[in-house]
C-alpha positions in Angstrom: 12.2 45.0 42.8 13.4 46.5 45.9 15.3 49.4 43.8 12.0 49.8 41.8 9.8 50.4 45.0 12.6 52.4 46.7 12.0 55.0 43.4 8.4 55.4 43.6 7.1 58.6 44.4 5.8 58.8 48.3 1.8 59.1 47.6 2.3 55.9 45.4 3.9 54.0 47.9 1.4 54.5 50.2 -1.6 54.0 47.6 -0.2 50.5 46.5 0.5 50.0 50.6 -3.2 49.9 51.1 -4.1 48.7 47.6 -2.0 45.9 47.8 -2.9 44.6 51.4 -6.7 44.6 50.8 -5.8 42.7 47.4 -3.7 40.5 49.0 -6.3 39.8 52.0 -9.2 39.8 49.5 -7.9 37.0 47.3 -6.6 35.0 50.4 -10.4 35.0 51.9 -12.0 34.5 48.1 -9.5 31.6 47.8 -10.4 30.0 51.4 -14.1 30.6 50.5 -13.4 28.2 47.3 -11.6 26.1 48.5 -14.5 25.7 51.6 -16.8 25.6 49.1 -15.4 23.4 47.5 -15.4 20.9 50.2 -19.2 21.5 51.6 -20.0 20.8 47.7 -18.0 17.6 47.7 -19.8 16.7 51.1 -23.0 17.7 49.9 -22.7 15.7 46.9 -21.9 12.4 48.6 -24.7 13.0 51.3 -27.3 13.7 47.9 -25.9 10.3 46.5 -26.0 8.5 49.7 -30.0 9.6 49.6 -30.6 9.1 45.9 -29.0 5.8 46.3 -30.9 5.0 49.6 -34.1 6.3 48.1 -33.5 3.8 45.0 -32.6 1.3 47.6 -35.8 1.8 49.7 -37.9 1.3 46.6 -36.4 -1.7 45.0 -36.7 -3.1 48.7 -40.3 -1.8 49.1 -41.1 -4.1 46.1 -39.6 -7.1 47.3 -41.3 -7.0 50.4 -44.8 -6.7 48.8 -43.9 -9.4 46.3 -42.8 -11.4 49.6 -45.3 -10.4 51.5 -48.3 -11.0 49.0 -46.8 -15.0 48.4 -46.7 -15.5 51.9 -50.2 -14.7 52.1 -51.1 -16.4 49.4 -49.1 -19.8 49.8 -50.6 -19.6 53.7 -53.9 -20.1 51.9 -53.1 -22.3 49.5 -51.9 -24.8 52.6 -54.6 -24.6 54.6 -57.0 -24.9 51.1 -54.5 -28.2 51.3 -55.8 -29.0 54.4 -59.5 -28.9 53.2 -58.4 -31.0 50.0 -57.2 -33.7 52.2 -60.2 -33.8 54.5 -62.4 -34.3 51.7 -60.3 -36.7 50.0 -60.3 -38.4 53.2 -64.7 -38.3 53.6 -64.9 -39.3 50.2 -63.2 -42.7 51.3 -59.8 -42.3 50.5 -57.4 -43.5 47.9 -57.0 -47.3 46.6 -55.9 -49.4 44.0 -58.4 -51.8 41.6 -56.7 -54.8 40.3 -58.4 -53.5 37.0 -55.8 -51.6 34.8 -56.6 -48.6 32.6 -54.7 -48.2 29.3 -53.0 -44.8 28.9 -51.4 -42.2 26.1 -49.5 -40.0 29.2 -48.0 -36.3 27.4 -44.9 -34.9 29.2 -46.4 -31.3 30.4 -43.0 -29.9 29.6 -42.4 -31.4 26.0 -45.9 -32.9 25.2 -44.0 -36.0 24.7 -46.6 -39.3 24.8 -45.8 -42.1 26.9 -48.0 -45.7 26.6 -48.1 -46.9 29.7 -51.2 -49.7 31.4 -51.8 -48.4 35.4 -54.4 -50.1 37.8 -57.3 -47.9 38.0 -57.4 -45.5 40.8 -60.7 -45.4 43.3 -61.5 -42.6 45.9 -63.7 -44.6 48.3 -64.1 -47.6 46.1 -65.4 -45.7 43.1 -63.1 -45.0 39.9 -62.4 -41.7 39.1 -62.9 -41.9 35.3 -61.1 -40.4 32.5 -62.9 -37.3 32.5 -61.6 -34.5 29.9 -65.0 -32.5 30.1 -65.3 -29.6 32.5 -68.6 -29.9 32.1 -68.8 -33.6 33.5 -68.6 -33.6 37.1 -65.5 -35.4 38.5 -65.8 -36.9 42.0 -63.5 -35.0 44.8 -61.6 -32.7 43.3 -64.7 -30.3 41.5 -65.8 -30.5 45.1 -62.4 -29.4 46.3 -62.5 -26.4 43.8 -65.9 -25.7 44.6 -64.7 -25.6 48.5 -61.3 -23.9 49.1 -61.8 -21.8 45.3 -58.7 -23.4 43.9 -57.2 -25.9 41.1 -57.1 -29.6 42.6 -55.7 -32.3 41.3 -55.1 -36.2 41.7 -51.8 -37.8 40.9 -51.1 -41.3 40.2 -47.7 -42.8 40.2 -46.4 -44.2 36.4 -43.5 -46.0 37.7 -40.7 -46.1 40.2 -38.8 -43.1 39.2 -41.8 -40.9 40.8 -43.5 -39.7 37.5 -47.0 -38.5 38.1 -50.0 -38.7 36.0 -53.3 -36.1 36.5 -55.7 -38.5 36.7 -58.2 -36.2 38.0 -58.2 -32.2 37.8 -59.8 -29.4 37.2 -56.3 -27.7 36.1 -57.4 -27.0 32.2 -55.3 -27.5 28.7 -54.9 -24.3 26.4 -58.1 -26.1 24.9 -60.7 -25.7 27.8 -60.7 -29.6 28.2 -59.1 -30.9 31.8 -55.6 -31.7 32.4 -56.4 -35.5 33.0 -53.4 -37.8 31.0 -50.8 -35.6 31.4 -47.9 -36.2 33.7 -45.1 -34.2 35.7 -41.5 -36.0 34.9 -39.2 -36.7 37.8 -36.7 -35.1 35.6 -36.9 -32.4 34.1 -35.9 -31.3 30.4 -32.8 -29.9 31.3 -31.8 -32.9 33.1 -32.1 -31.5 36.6 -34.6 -33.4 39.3 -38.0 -31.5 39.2 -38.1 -30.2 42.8 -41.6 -31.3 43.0 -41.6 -34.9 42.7 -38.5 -35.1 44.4 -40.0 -33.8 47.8 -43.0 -36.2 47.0 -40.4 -39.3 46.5 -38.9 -38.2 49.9 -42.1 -37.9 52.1 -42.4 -34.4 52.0 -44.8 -31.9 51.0 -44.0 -29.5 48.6 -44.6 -25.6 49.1 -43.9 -23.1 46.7 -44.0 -22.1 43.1 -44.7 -25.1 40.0 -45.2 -25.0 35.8 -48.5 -26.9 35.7 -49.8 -27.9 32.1 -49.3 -24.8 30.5 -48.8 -22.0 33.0 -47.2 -20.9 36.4 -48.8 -21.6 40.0 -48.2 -20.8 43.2 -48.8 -24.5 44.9 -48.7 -27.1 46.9 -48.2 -30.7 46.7 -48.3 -33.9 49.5 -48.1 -37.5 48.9 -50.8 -39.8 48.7 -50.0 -43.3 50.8 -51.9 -46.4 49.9 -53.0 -48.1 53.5 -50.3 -50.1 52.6 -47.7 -47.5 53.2 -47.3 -47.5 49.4 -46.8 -44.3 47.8 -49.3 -44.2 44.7 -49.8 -40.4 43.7 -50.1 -36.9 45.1 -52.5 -34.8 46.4 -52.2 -30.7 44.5 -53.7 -27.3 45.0 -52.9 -24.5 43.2 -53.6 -20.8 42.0 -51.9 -19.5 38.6 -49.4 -17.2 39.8 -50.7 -14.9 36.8 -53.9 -13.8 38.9 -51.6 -13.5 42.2 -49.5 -11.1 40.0 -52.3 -8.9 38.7 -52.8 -7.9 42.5 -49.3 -6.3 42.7 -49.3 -4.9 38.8 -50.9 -1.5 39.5 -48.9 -1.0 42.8 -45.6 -1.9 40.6 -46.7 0.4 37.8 -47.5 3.3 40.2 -44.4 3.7 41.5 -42.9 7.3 40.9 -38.8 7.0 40.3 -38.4 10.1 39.5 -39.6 11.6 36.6 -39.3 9.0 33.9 -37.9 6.2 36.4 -39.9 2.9 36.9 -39.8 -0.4 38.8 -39.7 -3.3 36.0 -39.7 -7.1 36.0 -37.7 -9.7 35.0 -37.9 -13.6 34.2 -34.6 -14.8 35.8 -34.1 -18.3 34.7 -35.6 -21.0 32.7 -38.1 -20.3 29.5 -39.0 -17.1 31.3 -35.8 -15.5 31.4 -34.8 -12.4 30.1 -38.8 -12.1 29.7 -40.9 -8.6 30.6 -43.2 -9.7 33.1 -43.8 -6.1 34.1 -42.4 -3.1 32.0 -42.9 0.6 31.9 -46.4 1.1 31.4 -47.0 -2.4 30.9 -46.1 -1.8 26.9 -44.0 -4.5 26.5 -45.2 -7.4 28.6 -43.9 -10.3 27.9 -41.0 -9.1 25.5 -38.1 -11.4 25.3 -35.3 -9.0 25.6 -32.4 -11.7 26.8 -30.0 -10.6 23.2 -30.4 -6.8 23.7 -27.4 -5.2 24.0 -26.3 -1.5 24.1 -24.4 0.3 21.0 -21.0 -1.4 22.3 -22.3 -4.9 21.8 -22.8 -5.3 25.5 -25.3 -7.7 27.1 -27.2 -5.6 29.4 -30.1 -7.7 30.2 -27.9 -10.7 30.5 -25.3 -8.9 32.5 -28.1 -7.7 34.8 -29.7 -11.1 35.3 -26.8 -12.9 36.0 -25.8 -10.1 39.0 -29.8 -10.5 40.1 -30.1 -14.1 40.0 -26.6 -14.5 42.5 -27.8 -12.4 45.2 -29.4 -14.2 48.5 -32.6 -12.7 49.9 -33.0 -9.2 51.0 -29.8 -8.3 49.1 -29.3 -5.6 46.3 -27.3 -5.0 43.5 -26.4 -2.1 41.4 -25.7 -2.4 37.5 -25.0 1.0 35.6 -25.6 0.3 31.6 -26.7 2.6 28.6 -30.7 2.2 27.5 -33.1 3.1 24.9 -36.5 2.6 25.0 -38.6 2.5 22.3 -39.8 6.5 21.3 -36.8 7.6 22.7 -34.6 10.0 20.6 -30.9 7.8 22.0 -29.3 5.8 24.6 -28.7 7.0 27.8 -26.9 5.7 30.6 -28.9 4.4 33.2 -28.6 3.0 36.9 -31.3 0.0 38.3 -31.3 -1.3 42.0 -31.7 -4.7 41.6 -33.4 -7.7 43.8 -34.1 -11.4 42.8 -37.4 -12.9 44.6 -36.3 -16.3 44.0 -39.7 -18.3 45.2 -41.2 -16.3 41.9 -37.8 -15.8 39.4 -38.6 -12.2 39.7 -36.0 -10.1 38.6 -37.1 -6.6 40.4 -35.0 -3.6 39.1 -35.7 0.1 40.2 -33.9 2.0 37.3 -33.3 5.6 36.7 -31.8 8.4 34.2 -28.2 9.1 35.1 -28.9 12.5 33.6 -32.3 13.2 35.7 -29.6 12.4 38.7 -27.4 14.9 37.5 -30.4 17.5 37.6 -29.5 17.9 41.7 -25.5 18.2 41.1 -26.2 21.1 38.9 -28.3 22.5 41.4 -25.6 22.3 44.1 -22.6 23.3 41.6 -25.0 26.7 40.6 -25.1 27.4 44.3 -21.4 26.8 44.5 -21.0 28.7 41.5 -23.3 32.1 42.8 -21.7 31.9 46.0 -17.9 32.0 44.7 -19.1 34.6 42.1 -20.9 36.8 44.7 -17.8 36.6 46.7 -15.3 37.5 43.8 -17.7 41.1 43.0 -17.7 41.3 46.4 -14.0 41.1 46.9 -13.0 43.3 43.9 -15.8 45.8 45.2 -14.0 45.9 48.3 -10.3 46.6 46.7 -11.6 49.4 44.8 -13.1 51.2 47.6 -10.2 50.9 49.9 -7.8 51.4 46.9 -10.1 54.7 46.5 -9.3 55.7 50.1 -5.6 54.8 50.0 -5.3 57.6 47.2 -7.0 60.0 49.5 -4.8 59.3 52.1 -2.1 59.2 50.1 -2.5 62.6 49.2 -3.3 64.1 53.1 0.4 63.0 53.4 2.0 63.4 50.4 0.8 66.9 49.7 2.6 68.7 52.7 5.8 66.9 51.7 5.4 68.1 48.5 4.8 71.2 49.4 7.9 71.3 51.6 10.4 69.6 49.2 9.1 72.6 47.1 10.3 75.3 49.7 13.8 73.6 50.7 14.4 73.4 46.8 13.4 77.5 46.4 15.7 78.3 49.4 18.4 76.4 48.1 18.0 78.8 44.9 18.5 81.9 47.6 15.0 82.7 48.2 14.8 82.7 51.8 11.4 83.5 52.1 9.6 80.9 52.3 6.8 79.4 54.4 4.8 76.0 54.2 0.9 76.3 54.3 0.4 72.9 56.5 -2.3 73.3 59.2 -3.1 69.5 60.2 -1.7 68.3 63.7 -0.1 65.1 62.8 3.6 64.6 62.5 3.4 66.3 59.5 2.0 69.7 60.8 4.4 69.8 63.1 7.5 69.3 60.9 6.0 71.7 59.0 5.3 74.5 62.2 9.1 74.0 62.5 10.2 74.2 58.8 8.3 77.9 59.2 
């Protein structure tokens, strides 16, 4: 190499001299540019995922704090409505027991089961309340307490000593229209697990909090009745169906921009509402059962999902990456959701996204990466052919005279004395040459 560089000619020396220095600076700063680019990209990146991610966090938790927020407020006034209940129960005369017993044909609310069972008649200030099935018919106390605080009411009467409870008055109404009356809540449930209702009644309590009445879901509230005895004999209830609670916070749910296809969706989380739409995109598939969908590698999604949502305590969130198709769309895609579980409802609250509508800012930042580097690169290789443009110049200022020279030494040598070297500059050169002449 040495031997090779040692043989050039002078004026090509000192062209790749220049050349080669501004290459060899020019690819050192393009390379230090990439490689810093490289960095503030990988920086930038994190810091767009940490606010994508946030973003998707502050939604998801937006929603759970106006689903929190909006039962609060509701089961506030559904206890003091309990309140008013009460006092009227209490001008009306208060509960008793007649010696008189009333034959009855009590349905399970849960499995419509029947039950024959003889009870004493129940009176509200002396005065039985009846067997009144026709929400036409006016039914002492509780049309009043209805009428009053704008809710369901109903009167309980305790079947036996496990704590079962019969509706012996109510204006809580069957899928037919008729009322409630003659059907009971079981202190066990059909799964085998205590109902959580009449197992705060059997302990004294009152119950706050959300209950399947009859036929439907209601945000409620339940206390004991006591017999002036001390006897517990039923149960005093107010309710609203959840179902008109919910319709409050639809249209705010369904408004919720994610993106540009994104959405906030809803869940059942447990029991014979899970893996249930409560609320889906667009409200077009409500009520859906989608608990067995699973992706094109057989994997449970929804069930997967669920069973992260349903273990987290409140205020916490989850993440679950899956693949998704809705219906209209041309494939699967893989998808992210934020998830939160508002236990008090069994709302599974998801906030889910497009991976590929994420992946719309990456490209964004990697074009920017990409310009930059690219700019840089021209800029460089603009920047080596100049200066390798004016190494040749120079090259030539200083390789011309010693040309010229080498050419006079070697004409001498032949016997031609006569020689003279037309250099004019005052460099080194010049003057070698003022003293060759």
């Amino acid at each position: 190499m040495l031997n090779f560089l040692r043989d050039l000619r002078l004026h090509v020396k000192v062209s790749l001299l220049g050349a080669v220095s501004v290459l060899i600076t020019a690819v050192a700063l393009v390379l230090l540019a990439v490689w810093q680019s490289g960095q503030y990209h990988a920086l930038a990146q994190r810091e767009v995922d940490k606010l994508i991610n946030a973003d998707l966090d502050h939604i998801t938790q937006g929603v759970y704090n106006l689903v929190r927020s909006e039962n609060d407020a509701i089961q506030q006034q559904i206890d003091y409505n309990l309140k008013g209940a009460r006092h009227i129960l209490s001008e009306a005369g208060g509960i008793s027991l007649s010696r008189e017993t009333e034959p009855w044909t009590a349905f399970n609310q849960f499995t419509g089961k029947p039950s024959r069972i003889q009870l004493p008649r129940m009176l509200v200030g002396g005065r039985w309340l009846g067997r009144i099935t026709d929400p036409a018919a006016k039914t002492i106390v509780v049309d009043k307490m209805t009428r009053l605080v704008g809710e369901t009411a109903t009167i309980f009467q305790r079947m036996n000593d496990k704590g079962d409870m019969l509706r012996v008055a109510t204006t809580v109404r069957t899928v037919e229209g008729k009322r409630a009356i003659g059907t009971f809540i079981p202190a066990v449930n059909p799964d085998g697990a205590p109902n959580p209702v009449i197992s705060a009644i059997l302990q004294g309590k009152t119950y706050h909090g959300r209950a399947y009445v009859v036929n439907a879901w209601y945000l409620t509230a339940y206390e004991p009745i006591w017999e002036k005895t001390g006897k517990l004999v039923g149960m005093l209830y107010v309710g609203v169906k959840q179902e008109s609670v919910e319709s409050l916070l639809r249209q705010a749910i369904l408004q919720t921009n994610v993106g540009k296809t994104g959405y906030v969706f809803v869940l059942g989380g447990k029991g014979a509402q899970r893996g249930r739409y409560i609320i889906s995109q667009q409200s077009k598939r409500d009520g859906e059962d989608i608990w067995e969908a699973r992706d094109d590698d057989g994997r449970p999604v929804i069930q997967e999902l669920i069973a992260k949502a349903t273990r987290l305590k409140q205020g916490e969130l989850a993440t679950e990456r899956y693949r998704w198709q809705n219906p209209g769309e041309p494939g699967p895609r893989w998808k992210i959701a934020h998830l939160a579980y508002f236990a008090p409802w069994d709302w599974v609250i998801g906030t889910s996204v497009y991976e590929d509508e994420l992946q719309t800012y990456q490209k964004v930042l990697s074009g920017g990466r990409l310009r930059m580097t690219s700019y840089m690169s021209m800029a460089g290789l603009a920047i080596i052919l100049l200066i390798g443009f004016l190494g040749v110049l120079v090259a030539r200022t200083i390789a011309r005279p010693v040309n010229q020279m080498k050419g006079a030494v070697e004409t001498i040598i032949e016997g031609n004395l006569n020689q003279t070297v037309d250099v004019h500059s005052r460099d080194e050169i010049g003057t070698l040459a003022q003293a060759f002449n």
